[in-house]
N, C-alpha and C positions, 0 to 999 in steps of 0.2 A: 776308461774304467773297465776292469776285467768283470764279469761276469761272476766272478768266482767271488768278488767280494761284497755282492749284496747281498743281504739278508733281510729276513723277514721282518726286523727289528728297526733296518736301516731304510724302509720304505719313504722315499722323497713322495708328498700326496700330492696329486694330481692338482694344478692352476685350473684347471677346467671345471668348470661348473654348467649343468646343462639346464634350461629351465625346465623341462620337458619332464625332467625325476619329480619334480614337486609335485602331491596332491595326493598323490597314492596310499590306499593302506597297505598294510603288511600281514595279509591274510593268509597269503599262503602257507603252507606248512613242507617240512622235510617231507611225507609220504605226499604230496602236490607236486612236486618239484621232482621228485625221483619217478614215480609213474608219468609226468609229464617226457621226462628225459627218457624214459624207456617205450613211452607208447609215440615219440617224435621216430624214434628210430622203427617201430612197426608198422606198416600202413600194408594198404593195394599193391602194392607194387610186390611184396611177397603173396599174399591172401588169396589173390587172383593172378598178376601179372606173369608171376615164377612157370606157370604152365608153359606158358608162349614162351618164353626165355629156355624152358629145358626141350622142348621139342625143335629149337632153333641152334643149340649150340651143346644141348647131350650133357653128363656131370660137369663139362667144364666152366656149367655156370657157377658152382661154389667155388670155384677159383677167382671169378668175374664179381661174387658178392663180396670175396675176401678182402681182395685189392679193393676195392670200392667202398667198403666198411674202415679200410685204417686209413686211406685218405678224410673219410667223413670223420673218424674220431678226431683225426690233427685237425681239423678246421673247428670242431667244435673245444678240442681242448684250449687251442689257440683263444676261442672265445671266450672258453674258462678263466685265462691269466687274465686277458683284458678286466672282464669282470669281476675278478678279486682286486687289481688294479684300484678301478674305480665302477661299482655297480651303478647300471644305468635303464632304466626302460625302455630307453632308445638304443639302446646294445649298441649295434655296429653302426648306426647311423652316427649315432652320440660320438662314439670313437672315429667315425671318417670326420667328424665334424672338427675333433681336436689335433688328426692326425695328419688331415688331408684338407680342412678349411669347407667351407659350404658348399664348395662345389662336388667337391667328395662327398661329402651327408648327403644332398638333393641327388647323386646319382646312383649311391648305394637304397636311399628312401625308396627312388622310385622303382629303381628293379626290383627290390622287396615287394612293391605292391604289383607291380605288374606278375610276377611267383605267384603271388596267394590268391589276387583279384580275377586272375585266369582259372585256379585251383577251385576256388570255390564254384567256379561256373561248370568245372569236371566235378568237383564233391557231389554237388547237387542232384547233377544228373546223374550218376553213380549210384546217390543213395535212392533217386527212383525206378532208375532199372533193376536194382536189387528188392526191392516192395514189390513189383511184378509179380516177383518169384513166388508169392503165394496166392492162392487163387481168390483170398478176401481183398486182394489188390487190385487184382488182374483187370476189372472192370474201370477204375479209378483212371483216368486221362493221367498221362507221366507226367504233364507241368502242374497237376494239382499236388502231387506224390511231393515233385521237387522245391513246390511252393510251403506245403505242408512242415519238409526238414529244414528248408531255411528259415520257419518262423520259430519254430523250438529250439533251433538252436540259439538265433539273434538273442531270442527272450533271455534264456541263461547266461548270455554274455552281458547282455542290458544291467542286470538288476545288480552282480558285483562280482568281482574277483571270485570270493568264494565258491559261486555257483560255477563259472567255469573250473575251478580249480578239481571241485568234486565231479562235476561230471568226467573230467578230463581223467580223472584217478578210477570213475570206473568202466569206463572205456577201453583204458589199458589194461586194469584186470581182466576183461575181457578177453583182450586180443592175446592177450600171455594166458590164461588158461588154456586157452585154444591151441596153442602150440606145445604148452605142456603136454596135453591131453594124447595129442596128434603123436608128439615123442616119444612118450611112453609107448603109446601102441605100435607106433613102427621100432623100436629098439625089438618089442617082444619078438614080433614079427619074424626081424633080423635073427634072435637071439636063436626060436625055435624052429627056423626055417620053416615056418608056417606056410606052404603056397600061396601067392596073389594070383589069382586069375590066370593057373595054370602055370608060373614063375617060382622059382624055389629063390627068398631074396640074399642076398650077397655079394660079397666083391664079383662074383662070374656074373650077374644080375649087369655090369660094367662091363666087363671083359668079352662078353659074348657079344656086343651087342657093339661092337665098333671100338671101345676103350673109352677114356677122359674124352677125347678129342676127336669124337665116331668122326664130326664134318672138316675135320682142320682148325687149326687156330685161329683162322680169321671169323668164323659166324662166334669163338669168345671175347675176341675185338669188339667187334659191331656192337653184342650184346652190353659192351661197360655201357653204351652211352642213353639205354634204358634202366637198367642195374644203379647207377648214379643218382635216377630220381625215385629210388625206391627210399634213400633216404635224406627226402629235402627234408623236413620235420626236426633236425638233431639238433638246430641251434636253436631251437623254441626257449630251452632252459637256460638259455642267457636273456632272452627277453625278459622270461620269469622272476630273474635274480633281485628284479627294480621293487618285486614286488615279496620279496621273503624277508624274513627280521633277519635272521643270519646267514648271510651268501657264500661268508668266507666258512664258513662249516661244512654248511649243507651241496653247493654247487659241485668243490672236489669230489665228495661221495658219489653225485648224481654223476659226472661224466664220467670219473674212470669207470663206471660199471656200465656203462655203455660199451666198451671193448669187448668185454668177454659175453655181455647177450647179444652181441653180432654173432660173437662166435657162434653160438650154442645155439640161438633162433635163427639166423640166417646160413650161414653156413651148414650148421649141424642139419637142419630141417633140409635145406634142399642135399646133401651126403645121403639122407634116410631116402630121398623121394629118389634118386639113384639107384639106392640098393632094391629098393622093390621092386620096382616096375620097368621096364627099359624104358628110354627118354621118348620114344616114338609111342609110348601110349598116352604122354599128356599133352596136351591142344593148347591154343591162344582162348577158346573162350570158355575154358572150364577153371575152377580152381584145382590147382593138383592135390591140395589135401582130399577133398572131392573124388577125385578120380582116384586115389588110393580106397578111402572107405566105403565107395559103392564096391568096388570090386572087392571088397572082401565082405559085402552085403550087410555094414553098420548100416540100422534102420534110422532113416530120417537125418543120415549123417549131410544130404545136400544141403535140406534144409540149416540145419546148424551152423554148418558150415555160412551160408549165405547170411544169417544172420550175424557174423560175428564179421565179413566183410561188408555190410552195411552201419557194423559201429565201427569200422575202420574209416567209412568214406565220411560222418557223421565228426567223428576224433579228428580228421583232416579240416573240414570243416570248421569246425569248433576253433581249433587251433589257429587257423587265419581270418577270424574275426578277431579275436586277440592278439594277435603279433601285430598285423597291422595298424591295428586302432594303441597302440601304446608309441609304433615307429614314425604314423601319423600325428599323433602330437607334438612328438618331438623336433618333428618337422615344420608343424603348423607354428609354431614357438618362434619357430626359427626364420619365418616368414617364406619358406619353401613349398608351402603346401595350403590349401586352401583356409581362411583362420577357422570357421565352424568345425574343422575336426580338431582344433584342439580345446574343443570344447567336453566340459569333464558333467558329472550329473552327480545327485546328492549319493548313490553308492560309491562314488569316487570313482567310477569308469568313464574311458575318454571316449563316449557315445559318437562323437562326429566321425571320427575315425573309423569305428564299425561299421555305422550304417551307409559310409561311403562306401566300401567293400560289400557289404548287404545290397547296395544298389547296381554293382558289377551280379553279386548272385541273384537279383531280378532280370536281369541282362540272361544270365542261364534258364531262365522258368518260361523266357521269350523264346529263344531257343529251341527249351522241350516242346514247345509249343507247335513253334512254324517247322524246324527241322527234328525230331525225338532220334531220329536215326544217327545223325550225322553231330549231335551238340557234344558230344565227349570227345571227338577227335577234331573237330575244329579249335579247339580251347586249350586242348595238353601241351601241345607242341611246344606253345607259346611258354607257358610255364617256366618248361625245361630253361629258354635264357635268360627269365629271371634267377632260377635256383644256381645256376653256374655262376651270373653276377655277383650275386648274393657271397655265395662263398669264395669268389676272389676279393670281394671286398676286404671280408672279414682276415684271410691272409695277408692283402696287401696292409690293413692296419697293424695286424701282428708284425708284420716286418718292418715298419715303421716304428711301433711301438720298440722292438729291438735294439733299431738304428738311436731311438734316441737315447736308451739305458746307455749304452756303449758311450755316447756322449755326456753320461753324466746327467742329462736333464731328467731322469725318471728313473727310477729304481724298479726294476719288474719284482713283484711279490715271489714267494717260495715255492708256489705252485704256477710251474712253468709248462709252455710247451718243448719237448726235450727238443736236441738236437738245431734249434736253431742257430743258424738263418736257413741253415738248406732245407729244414722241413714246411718251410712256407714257400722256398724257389720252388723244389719239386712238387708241390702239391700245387702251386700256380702253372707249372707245364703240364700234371694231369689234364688240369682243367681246360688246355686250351687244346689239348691231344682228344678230348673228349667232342668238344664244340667242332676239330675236325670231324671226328668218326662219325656224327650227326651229317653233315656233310657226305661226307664218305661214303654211309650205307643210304643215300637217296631218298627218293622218296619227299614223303611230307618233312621230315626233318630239314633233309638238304633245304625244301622249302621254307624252313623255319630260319636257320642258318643264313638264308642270301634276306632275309627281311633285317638281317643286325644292322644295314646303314640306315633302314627305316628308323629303327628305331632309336640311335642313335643321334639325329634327323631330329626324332620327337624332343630327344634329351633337352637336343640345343635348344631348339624352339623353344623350349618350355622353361629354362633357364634364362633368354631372357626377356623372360615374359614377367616372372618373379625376381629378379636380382636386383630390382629397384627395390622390392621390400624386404626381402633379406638385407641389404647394406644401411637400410633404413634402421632395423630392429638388431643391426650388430650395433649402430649407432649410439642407438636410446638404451641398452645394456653396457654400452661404455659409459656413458652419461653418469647411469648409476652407479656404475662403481665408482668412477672418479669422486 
């Protein structure tokens, strides 16, 4: 069957049924679901990280955001067809479940949680070394700070959809004022040749100072494979989709406008932070917005600043209590996962699943405790190979999903990822071009990278620890339907 001849009309609906979608409300709203989709794509990784990235590899980071920003839309648009497909709570698990059988589901689950369950032990600590920063903190022990953000935030994922939904919408207002703010002043900046710190800013602001590429091509290599986890957070609004009245409206809106506030927030912002300043004036541990508005003496601009990447670490946070605990059920369903997380409570949230992931961000408050120095870099690394998983996953179901439209067995909806099959081949050799360069640039990574037969090692072990009740509970759902 050519591709050219389904239509919207002619949608074959999906044999798959997940038990995992049942029980949910449909709380969300369009402005829940678009802020959610636009503050996945914002985090730390611009707020603060962008520093260390421009003094390591000079403008040629906004080229290293570019590239990295249109592979992250195709794996989330990708997630987008799935999800008009068939919307699911369990998003790419649901789909490795139908596309790739339970051992695909249990290995897409678990790198999912191993992503967020590591994340949140950086969130945590993140959002107390950011409390520091004011001196009514200063005295406050960091595992009280980070014991403190993991209770407010649990509570608002506890009580219902909603309450995540709204915190999550103003979080991203946040962090998108923020960069408005920032844009506007460096445009004027720009506009009127205004001096920074002795600097007239400009394309010569570039040119004088080494060009695109002051250290070579190779430190904008290295840089994609920190740049990549600037935006794990983009497929959140397919998780979200299980939980909106209308996905097939609202989802297209929410991802295609992801493409152009890459452009415009990520790109455009660090083009501005080029023009002003040369790249050798901002550091690994400062935020570069920061380092722009002190030097041109905006008062209290640190502060501000710090507070808007402490709703960033807070919005991170937030965000994998909820992805997890809806991928955990769908799991636990499915006998992959332990059955208490697929346990739901009278706001209709699947609590087992959060507070398991709440028990990894106890695991972090341990941490601030015995090591406060060292808890944020022992825990990231790890991250990085669930969020790589994650999104091969979600491609290799799209190219699955593909293979079987072409066969006739499934019709893909009208909202497609363009360009396939090759947009899911090349963005699967991104991905393993990046898990080199992790490798490549040494270090803690490379040590992240030689732990992949560990943990693959764990996979198995753990599969068949559970595949006696997974084939059990494919069983007794065959039962039923017969």
């Amino acid at each position: 069957m050519s591709d050219r001849t389904i239509t919207a009309e002619a949608v074959v609906p999906s044999p798959h049924v997940d038990a995992g979608d049942e029980g949910y409300s449909k709380d969300l709203k369009s402005r829940h679901i678009n802020m959610i989709a636009i503050g996945g794509a914002i985090g730390t990784g611009l707020f603060l990280g962008a520093g260390g990235r421009m003094a390591g590899a000079g403008p040629s980071l906004a080229i290293a955001y570019a590239i990295c920003g249109a592979f992250a839309f195709f794996v989330v648009r990708a997630l987008g067809e799935l999800v008009l497909y068939r919307p699911s709570s369990g998003a790419f698990v649901s789909y490795a479940r139908e596309f790739m059988g339970e051992k695909g589901a249990y290995t897409a689950g678990w790198l999912y949680f191993l992503n967020w369950s590591t994340t949140a032990v950086a969130d945590i600590t993140a959002a107390a070394t950011y409390a520091h920063f004011w001196a009514m903190f200063s005295s406050v022990p960091q595992w009280v700070c980070a014991l403190v953000a993991l209770a407010v935030v649990l509570t608002a994922n506890l009580i219902s959809v909603r309450y995540f939904g709204e915190m999550e919408f103003w979080f991203a207002i946040i962090k998108v004022a923020a960069l408005v703010a920032f844009m506007c002043i460096g445009i004027y900046l720009v506009v009127t040749q205004h001096q920074v710190d002795g600097h007239t800013p400009g394309i010569a602001t570039i040119g004088d100072n080494g060009g695109i590429f002051p250290k070579g091509m190779m430190p904008m290599l290295l840089v994609i494979q920190g740049v990549v986890f600037a935006y794990a957070s983009v497929e959140l609004c397919g998780v979200a989709a299980g939980e909106t009245e209308n996905p097939a409206k609202i989802i297209p809106k929410a991802i295609n406008s992801i493409m152009w506030r890459v452009g415009i927030f990520y790109v455009g912002s660090v083009v501005l932070l080029a023009l002003l300043l040369p790249y050798t004036a901002y550091s690994d541990g400062e935020s570069p917005f920061v380092t722009v508005l002190a030097k041109i003496g905006v008062p209290g601009a640190a502060g501000v600043m710090n507070l808007v990447v402490l709703t960033a670490a807070l919005s991170s946070l937030n965000s994998g209590l909820y992805s997890t605990g809806r991928i955990l059920r769908s799991m636990a369903l499915a006998g992959s996962a332990p059955r208490f997380t697929g346990r739901m409570n009278k706001g209709q949230v699947p609590y087992g699943g959060i507070l398991l992931t709440a028990g990894f961000g106890v695991l972090g408050v341990v941490l601030n405790y015995l090591v406060p120095g060292k808890a944020f870099e022992i825990v990231l690394n790890f991250a990085s190979i669930g969020i790589l998983g994650t999104w091969g996953m979600v491609m290799l179901c799209s190219l699955l999903f593909w293979q079987r439209s072409r066969e006739g067995r499934v019709s893909r909806p009208a909202y497609r990822l363009p360009w396939a099959p090759y947009t899911q081949i090349v963005t699967l050799c991104f991905l393993v071009v990046v898990a080199f360069l992790m490798w490549w640039g040494g270090g803690v990574g490379r040590t992240t990278v030689e732990c992949l037969p560990l943990i693959a090692a764990a996979l198995v072990g753990g599969w068949f620890l559970v595949r006696g009740r997974v084939a059990a509970v494919a069983a007794e759902c065959q039962g039923l339907g017969d």
